[in-house]
C-alpha positions in Angstrom: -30.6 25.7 9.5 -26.8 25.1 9.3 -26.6 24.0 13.0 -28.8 21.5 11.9 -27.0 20.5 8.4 -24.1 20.4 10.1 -25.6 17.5 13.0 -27.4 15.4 9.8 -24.2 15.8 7.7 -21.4 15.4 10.2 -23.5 12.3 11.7 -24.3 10.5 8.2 -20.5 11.1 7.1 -19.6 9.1 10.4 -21.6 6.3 9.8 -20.7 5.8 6.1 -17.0 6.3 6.5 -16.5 4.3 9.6 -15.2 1.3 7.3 -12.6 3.7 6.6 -11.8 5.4 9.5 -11.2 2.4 11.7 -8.7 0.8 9.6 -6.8 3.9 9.6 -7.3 4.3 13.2 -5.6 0.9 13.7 -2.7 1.5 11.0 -1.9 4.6 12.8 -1.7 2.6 16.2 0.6 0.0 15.0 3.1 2.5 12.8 4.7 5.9 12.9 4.9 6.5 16.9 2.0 4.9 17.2 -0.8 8.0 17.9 -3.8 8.0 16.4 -5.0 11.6 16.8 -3.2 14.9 17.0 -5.1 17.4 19.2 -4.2 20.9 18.8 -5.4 24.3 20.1 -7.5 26.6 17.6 -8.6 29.6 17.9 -13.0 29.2 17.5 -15.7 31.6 17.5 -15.8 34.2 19.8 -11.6 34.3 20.0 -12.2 30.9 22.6 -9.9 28.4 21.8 -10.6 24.1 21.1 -8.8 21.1 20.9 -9.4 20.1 16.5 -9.0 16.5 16.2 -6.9 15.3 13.3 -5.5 11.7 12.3 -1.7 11.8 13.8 0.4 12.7 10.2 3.8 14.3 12.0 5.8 13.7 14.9 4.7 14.4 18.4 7.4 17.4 18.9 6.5 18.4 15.4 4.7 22.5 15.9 8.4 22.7 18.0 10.6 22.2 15.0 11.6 23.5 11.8 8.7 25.9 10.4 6.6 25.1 13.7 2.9 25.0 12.7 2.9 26.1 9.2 3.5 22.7 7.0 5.3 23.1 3.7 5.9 20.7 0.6 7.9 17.3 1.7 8.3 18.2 5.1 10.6 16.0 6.4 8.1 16.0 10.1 5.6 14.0 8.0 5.8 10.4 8.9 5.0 7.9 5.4 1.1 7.2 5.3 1.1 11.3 6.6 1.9 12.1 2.9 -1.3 10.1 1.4 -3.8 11.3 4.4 -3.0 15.1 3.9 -3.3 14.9 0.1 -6.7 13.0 0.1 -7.6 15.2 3.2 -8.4 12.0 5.1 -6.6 13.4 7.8 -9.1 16.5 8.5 -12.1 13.6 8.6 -11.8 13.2 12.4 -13.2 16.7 12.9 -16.6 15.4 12.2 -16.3 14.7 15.7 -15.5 18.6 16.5 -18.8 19.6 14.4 -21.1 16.9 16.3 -19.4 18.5 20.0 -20.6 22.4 17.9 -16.7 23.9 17.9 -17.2 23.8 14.1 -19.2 23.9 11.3 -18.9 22.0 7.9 -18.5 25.6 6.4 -16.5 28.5 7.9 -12.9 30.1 8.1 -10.8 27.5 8.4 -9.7 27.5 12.2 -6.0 28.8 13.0 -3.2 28.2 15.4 -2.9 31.3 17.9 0.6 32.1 15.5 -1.4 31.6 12.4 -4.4 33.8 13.3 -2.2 36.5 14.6 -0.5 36.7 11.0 -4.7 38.0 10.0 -4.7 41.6 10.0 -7.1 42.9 12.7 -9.9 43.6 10.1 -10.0 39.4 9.3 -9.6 38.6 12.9 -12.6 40.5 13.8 -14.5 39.4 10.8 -13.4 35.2 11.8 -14.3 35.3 15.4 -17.9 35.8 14.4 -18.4 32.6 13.0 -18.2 28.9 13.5 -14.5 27.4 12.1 -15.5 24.9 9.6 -13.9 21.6 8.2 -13.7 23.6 5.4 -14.6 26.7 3.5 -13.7 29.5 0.8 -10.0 29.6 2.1 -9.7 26.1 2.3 -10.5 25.9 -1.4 -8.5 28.5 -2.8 -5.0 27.2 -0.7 -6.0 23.4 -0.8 -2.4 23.0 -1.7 -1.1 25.6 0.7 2.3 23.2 1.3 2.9 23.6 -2.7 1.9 27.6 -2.8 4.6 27.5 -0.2 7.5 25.7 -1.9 10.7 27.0 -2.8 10.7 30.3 -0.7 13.3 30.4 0.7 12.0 32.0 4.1 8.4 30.2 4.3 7.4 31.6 7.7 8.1 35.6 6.1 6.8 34.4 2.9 3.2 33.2 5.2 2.9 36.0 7.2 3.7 39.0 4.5 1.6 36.9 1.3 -0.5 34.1 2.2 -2.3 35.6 5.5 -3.4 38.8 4.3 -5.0 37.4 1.0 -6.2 34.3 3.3 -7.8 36.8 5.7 -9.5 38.7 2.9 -11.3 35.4 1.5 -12.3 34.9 5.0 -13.6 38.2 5.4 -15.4 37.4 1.5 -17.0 34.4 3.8 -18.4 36.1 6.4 -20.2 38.8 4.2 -21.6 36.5 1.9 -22.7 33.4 4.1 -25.9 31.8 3.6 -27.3 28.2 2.7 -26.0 29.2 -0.9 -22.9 29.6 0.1 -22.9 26.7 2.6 -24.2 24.2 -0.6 -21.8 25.5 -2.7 -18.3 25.5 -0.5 -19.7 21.6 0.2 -19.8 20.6 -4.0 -16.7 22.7 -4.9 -14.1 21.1 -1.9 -15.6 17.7 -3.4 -14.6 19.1 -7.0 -11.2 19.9 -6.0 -10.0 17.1 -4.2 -10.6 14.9 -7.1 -9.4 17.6 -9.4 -6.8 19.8 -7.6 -5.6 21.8 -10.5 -9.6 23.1 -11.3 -10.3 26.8 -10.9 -14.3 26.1 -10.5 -13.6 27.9 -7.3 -13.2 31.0 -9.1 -16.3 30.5 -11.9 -18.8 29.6 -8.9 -17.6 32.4 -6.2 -17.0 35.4 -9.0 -16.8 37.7 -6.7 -13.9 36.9 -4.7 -10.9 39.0 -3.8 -8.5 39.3 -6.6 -5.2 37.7 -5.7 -1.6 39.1 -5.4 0.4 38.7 -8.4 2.3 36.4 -6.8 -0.3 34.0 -5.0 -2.1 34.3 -9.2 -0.6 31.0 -11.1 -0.4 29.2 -7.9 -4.4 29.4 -7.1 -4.9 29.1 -11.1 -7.0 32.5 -10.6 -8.2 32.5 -14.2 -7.7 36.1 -14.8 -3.7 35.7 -15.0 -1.9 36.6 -18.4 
């Protein structure tokens, strides 16, 4: 049933954003350094790695400089229209085209850099590899604004691997246990909530049993349940 949501989904979203996505296409091509999409390796189900399509937002040499693949607030690798396409999340649209090949799903652990998933402990990487990736899901939603969450640390790539991976790998593993068509619907409704309203914590009312988050992740993921 979600193999075939994903095909009638992925297929209509094409079709009715294509008046947006060819524009964009063509801005890309005649500004920036003039790349359209940014193909990068991801770790899938299974472990087996695929090329996830993205709108270009960064410079070409950009996973080889300054924080590598994790992106943090005004990073100075984001080219101008960048900042607008990661904020509205126009930027992830051209994985549609990664559901339709099946490397993804609409719903699933959002799919990592080799560096990135190795920051997992071994419990989430187990649990992630037995899924589809998908455009989005439960961790997607909670760190929407991962570049903010990341801000002012002074050491972002410690600050990544020792807080945000670990609680990121236990919403992951929250996935996993409680998929279903339930689930599915609901991921799909609350990423639509939260990209209009980003500083909502529906997320936390419709998914009640999450994991709880460290005390220092709390205010930045407005977990309702800080004092």
């Amino acid at each position: 049933m979600q193999r075939f949501l994903d095909i009638v989904l992925s297929s209509m979203a094409l079709l009715v954003l294509l008046p947006l996505l060819v524009p964009i296409a063509i801005l890309l091509r005649l500004t920036g350094e003039g790349e359209v999409f940014f193909l990068q390796s991801r770790v899938g189900k299974g472990g087996q790695a695929f090329k996830l399509y993205k709108f270009a937002t960064m410079l070409k040499n950009s996973p080889a400089i300054g924080t590598g693949t994790v992106t943090v607030k005004n990073d100075p690798r984001i080219l101008p229209i960048g900042h607008f396409l990661r904020s509205s999340k126009i930027n992830e649209l051209p994985q549609l085209l990664n559901i339709l090949k099946g490397d993804m799903s609409v719903i699933g652990p959002r799919p990592q850099t080799q560096r990135c998933f190795d920051a997992f402990t071994p419990a989430s990487q187990r649990a992630i590899v037995q899924v589809q990736p998908g455009i989005t899901g439960i961790g997607s939603i909670i760190f929407h604004h991962e570049e903010n969450v990341l801000h002012g640390h002074a050491d972002s790539l410690r600050f990544y691997d020792e807080v945000i991976a670990p609680y990121k790998g236990a919403l992951e593993e929250w996935y996993v246990a409680n998929q279903g068509l339930r689930t599915y619907l609901a991921c799909i409704g609350v990423t639509a909530w939260v990209v209009l309203s980003p500083e909502s914590n529906l997320a936390w009312r419709v998914f009640g049993s999450l994991p709880k988050p460290p005390n220092v992740l709390a205010a930045a993921l407005h977990w309702p349940g800080i004092k």
